[in-house]
N, C-alpha and C positions, 0 to 999 in steps of 0.2 A: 618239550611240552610246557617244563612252565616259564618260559618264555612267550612261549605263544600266549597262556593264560593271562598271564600279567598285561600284553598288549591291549587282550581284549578286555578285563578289569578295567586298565588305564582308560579306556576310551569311554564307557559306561561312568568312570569316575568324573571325568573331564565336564563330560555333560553334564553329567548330575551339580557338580560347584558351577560350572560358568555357564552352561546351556542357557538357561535362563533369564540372564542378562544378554543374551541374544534375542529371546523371547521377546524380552519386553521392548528390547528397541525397535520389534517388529511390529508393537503394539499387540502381541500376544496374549499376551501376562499383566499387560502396566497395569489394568486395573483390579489384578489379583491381588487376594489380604496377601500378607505374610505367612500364615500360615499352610495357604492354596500351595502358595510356592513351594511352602517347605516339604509339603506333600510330594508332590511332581518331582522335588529334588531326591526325597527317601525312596521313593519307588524307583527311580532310575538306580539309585544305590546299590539295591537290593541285586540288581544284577551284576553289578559293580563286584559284590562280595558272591555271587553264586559264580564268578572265574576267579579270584583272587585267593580266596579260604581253599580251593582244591590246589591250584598255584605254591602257597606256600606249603601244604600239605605235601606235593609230590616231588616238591626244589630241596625239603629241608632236608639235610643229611642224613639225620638220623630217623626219617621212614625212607630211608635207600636213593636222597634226591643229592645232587652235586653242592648243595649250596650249605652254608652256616648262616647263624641268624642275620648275622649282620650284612654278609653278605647278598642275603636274600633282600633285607632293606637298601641297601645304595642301587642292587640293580634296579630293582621297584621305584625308586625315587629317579633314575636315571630316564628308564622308559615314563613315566608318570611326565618329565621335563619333554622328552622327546615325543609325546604323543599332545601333552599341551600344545607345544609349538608348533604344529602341523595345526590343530585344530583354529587353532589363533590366528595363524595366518592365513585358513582359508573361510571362516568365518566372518571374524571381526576386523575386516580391510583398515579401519581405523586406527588401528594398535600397528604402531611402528619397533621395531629390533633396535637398539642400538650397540653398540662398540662394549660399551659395559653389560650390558644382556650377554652377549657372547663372548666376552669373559666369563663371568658367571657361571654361565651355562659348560663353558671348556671346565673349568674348574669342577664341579657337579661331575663330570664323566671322568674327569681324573681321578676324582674319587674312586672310581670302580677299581681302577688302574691298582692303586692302594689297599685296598678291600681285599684284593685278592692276591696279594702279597705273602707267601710263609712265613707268619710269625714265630718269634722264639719263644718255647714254654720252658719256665723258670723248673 
């Protein structure tokens, strides 16, 4: 479950930072203030955090979910990369991958790898 949450967060979040420079290339938004935007960008948010805030609520350990803090953050930041990059490449045709993106991005899920490693306590 809060895998799935965090998907759908990540995707409402995705929108909400970049959506909108999709907008304006479409001539949407160009001649929106600043603030238009930042409106359109908070309200998509809001949904953002109405899957995310129950998400880390049901993942965290300690109300009965599998996850630790930290590990609740790498996997969030992992799917957050992994739903960007879908969104990016069927969006913004413009925006090219390259060889270092995907390093990066191996790295960033190696993380998880790590994350979820048993630590030793002192």
């Amino acid at each position: 479950m809060t895998i799935l949450l965090l998907l759908v967060s990540n995707v409402f979040m995705t929108f909400a930072w970049y959506g909108h420079l999709k907008l304006q290339n479409a001539g949407v938004t160009s001649n929106w203030p600043l603030i238009g935007v930042i409106l359109l960008s908070w309200a998509l948010a809001f949904f953002e955090y109405c899957f995310m805030i129950p998400a880390n609520r049901v993942g965290y350990v300690e109300n009965g979910g599998p996850f630790s803090l930290v590990q609740l953050k790498v996997v969030q930041e992992v799917i957050s990369l992994v739903i960007f990059t879908i969104i990016v490449t069927l969006l913004f045709k413009g925006e090219q991958f390259r060889w270092n993106h995907i390093v990066a991005f191996g790295l960033l899920v190696a993380s998880v790898y790590f994350a979820f490693l048993p630590g030793k306590t002192s």
